[in-house]
N, C-alpha and C positions, 0 to 999 in steps of 0.2 A: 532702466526703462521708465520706472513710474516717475523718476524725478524728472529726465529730459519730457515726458510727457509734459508733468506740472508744470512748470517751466512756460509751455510753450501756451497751454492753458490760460495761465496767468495773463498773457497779453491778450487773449483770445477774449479775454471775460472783463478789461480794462477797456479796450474798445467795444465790449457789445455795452459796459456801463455807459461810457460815452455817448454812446451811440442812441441810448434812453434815454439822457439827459436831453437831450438837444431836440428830442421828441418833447419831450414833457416841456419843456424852454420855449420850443414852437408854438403846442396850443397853449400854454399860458399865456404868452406874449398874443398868439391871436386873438385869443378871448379877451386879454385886457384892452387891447386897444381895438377892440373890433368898429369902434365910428370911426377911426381915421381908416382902418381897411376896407368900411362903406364908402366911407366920402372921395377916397381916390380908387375907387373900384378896383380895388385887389385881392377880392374873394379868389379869385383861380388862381394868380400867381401862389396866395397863402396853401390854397388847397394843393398845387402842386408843389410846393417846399415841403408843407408834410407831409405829403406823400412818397417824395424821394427820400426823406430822414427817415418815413416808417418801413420804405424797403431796403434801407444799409441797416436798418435796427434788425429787421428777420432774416438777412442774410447772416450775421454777427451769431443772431438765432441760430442756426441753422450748423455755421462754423464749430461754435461751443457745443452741441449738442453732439455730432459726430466725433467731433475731438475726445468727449467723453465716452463715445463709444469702442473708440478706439482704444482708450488706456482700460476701460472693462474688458474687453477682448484682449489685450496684452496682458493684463493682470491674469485672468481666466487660463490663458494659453501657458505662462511662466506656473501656475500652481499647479495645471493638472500632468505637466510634464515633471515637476519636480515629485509629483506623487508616485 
């Protein structure tokens, strides 16, 4: 159980990294070049791309966190039954 768990973890927590990077990649990129995001007025477009990256980032949150809830509740359930 705990290894199919980990396992499946593993990817869960490779895309939630991903899924930071490309947040953190965003506002860097928009902070560094925020006179060409003036000069062709692209403040919304920017605000709405981070926006969409920072809710695939808390969904990913969200995935991982339950995922882990799930293998403590398996782990919990296989110990107290073997007790």
């Amino acid at each position: 159980f705990t290894f199919a768990v980990t396992r499946l973890r593993v990817s869960q927590r490779k895309s939630q990294n991903e899924a930071s990077n490309a947040v953190s990649n965003c506002a860097v990129d928009s902070l560094l070049n925020f006179e060409t995001v003036k000069y062709f007025a692209a403040e919304n477009a920017e605000a709405a791309r981070y926006e969409s990256l920072r809710k695939e980032l808390n969904n990913n949150s969200i995935t991982v966190a339950s995922s882990l809830a799930v293998l403590n509740l398996g782990q919990s359930a296989i110990v107290q039954v073997g007790l």
